[in-house]
C-alpha positions in Angstrom: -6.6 9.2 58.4 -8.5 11.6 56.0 -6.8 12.4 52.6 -6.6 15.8 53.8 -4.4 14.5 56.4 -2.4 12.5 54.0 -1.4 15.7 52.5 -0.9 17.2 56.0 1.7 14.7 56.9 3.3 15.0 53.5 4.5 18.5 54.2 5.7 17.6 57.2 7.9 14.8 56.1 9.0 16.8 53.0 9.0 20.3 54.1 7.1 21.2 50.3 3.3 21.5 50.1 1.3 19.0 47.7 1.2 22.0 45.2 5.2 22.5 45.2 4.7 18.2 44.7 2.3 18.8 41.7 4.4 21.1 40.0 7.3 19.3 40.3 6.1 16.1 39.3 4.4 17.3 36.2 7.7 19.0 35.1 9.5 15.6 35.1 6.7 14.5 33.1 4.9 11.6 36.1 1.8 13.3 34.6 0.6 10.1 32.4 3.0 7.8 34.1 1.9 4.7 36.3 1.5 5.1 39.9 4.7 2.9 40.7 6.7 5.7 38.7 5.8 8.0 40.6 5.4 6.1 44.2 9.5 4.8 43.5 10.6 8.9 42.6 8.8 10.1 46.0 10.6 7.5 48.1 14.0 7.7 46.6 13.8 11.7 46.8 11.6 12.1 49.9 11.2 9.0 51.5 7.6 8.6 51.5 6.3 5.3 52.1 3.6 3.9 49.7 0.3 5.1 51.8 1.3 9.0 51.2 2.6 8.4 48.2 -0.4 7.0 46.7 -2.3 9.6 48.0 0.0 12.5 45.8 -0.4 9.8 42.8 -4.2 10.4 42.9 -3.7 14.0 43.2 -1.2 14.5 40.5 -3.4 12.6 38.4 -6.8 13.9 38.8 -6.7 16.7 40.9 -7.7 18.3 44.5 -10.9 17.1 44.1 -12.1 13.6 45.8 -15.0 11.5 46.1 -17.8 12.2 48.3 -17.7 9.0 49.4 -16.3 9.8 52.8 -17.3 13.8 53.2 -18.7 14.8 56.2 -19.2 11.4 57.6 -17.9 10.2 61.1 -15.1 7.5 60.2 -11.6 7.8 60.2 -11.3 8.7 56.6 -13.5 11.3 56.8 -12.6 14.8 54.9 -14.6 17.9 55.2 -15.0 18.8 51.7 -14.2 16.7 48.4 -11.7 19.9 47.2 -8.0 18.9 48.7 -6.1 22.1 50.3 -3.1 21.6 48.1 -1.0 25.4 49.0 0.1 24.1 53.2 -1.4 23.2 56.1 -0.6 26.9 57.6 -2.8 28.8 54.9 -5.4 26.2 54.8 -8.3 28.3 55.4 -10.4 25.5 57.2 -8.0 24.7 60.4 -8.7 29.1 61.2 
């Protein structure tokens, strides 16, 4: 699954884009927190399980942007560009 899809899924489960997640993370203050902080909040409020949660915990920390590591390659992690979509699958510009 590529991060982007991480995301993806995310909204789904939790009916809030990773943005609306951001935000509301950083004003409860999980900016400089450890991951576990962060990971326990997202499964008691939204019942994400530690895969998707760990992939918010990277965003939240540093950002939309990822390694290139696995852009534009063939495996199953592969992501089309290293910036994240972070404002919902239905006004992500690259799935028009």
């Amino acid at each position: 699954m590529s991060f982007q899809a991480y995301l993806d899924k995310i909204e789904e489960k939790t009916g809030r884009t990773p943005r609306e997640l951001v935000d509301e993370a950083k004003a409860k203050g999980y900016g400089d927190v450890k991951a576990g902080v962060i990971c326990d909040w997202l499964k008691a409020d939204y019942e994400l399980g530690r895969g998707h949660a760990m992939a918010l915990v990277h965003v939240i920390k540093n950002g939309p942007q990822i390694s290139d590591k696995h852009v534009g390659t063939t495996g199953t992690h592969s992501d089309p560009s290293n910036m994240l979509w972070l404002d919902g699958k239905a006004t992500n510009p690259a799935l028009r």
